[in-house]
C-alpha positions in Angstrom: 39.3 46.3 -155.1 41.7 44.4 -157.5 40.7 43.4 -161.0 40.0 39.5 -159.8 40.0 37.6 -163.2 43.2 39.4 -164.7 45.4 39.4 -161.5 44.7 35.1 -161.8 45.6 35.2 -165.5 42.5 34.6 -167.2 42.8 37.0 -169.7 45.4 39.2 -171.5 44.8 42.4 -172.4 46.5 43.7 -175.8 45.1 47.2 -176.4 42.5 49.7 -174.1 41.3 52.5 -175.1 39.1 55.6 -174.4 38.5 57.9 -171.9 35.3 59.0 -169.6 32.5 58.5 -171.8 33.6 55.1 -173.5 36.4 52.6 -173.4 37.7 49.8 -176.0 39.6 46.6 -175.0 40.7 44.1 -177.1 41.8 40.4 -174.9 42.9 37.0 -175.2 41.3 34.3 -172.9 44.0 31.8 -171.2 42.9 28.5 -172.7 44.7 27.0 -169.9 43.1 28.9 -167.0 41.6 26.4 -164.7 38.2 27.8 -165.0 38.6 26.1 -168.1 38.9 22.8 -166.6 35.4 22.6 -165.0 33.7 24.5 -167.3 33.9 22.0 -169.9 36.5 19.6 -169.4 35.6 18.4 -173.6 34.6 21.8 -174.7 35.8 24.7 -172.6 33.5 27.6 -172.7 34.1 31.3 -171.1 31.2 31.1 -168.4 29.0 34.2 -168.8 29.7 35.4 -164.9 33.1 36.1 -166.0 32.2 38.0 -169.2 30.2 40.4 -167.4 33.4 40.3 -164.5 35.3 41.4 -167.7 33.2 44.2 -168.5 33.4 45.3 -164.9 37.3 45.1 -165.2 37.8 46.4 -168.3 36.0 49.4 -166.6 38.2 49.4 -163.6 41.2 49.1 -165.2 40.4 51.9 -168.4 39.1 54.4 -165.5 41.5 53.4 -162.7 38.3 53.4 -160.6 36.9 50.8 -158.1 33.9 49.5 -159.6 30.9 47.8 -157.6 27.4 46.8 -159.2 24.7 48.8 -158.3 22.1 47.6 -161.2 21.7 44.8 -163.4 19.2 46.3 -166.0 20.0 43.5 -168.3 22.4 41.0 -169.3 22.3 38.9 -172.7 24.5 36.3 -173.5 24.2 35.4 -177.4 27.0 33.3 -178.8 29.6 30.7 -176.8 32.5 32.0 -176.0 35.2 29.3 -176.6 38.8 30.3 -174.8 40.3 29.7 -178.5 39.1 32.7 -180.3 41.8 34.5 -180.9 41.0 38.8 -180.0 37.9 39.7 -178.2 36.8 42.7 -178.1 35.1 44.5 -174.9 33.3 47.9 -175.8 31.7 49.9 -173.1 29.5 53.5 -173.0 29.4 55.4 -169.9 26.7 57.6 -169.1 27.9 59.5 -165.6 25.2 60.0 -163.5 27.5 62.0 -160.9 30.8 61.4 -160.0 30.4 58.2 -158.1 27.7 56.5 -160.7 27.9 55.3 -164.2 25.3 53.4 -165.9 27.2 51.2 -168.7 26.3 50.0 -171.7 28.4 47.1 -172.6 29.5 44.2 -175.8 31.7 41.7 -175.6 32.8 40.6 -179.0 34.3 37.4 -180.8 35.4 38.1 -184.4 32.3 39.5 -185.9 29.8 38.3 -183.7 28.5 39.7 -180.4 28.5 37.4 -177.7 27.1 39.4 -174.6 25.2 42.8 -174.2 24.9 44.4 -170.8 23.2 47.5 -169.2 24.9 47.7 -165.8 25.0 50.6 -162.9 28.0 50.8 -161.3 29.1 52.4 -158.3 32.7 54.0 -157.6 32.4 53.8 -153.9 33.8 51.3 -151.3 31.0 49.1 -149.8 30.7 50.7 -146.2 
């Protein structure tokens, strides 16, 4: 399981940190992605699908683990995200259930404002 959104080119990423228990990202968004184009040709906005994809592969990558969602407990998106702003910043806690779960609580930030919150469950195994 690849890292979908980065391998196209969406998004950069300029600095990850962390380790088990919690990881730090900070990203640039590819104004010129062709997400872009449809989602709004006038405005462009980051759709909210691909800020929680973000969070998933900001987890994958920081943990070098295959990630798969097991729960949705909540997902809030609070601000638009414009491709334009300049460093976003994707912060997530990891509370390890076992080896093979991790319940995550996750922001994704733009400047100093926090455009999504999310309480996911992933899993670490392949779907079977």
């Amino acid at each position: 399981m690849q890292p979908f959104l980065h391998q196209t080119g969406f998004y950069t990423i300029r600095t990850c940190t962390g380790d088990r228990q919690q990881l730090r990202a900070t990203i640039c968004f590819n104004r010129d992605h062709t997400i872009y184009a449809g989602h709004f040709p006038d405005r462009p906005i980051t759709p909210g699908v691909c800020l929680y994809q973000l969070v998933k592969e900001i987890g994958m990558l920081g943990w070098q683990l295959p990630l798969r969602l097991l729960r949705a407990g909540s997902m809030k998106f609070l601000r638009l995200v414009p491709p334009t702003d300049p460093d976003i910043i994707v912060s997530l806690r990891a509370d390890w259930t076992d080896e093979t779960t991790v319940s995550v609580a996750a922001t994704v930030q733009s400047g100093e404002h926090v455009a999504g919150k999310f309480q996911v469950v992933f899993s670490t195994l392949s779907y079977s």
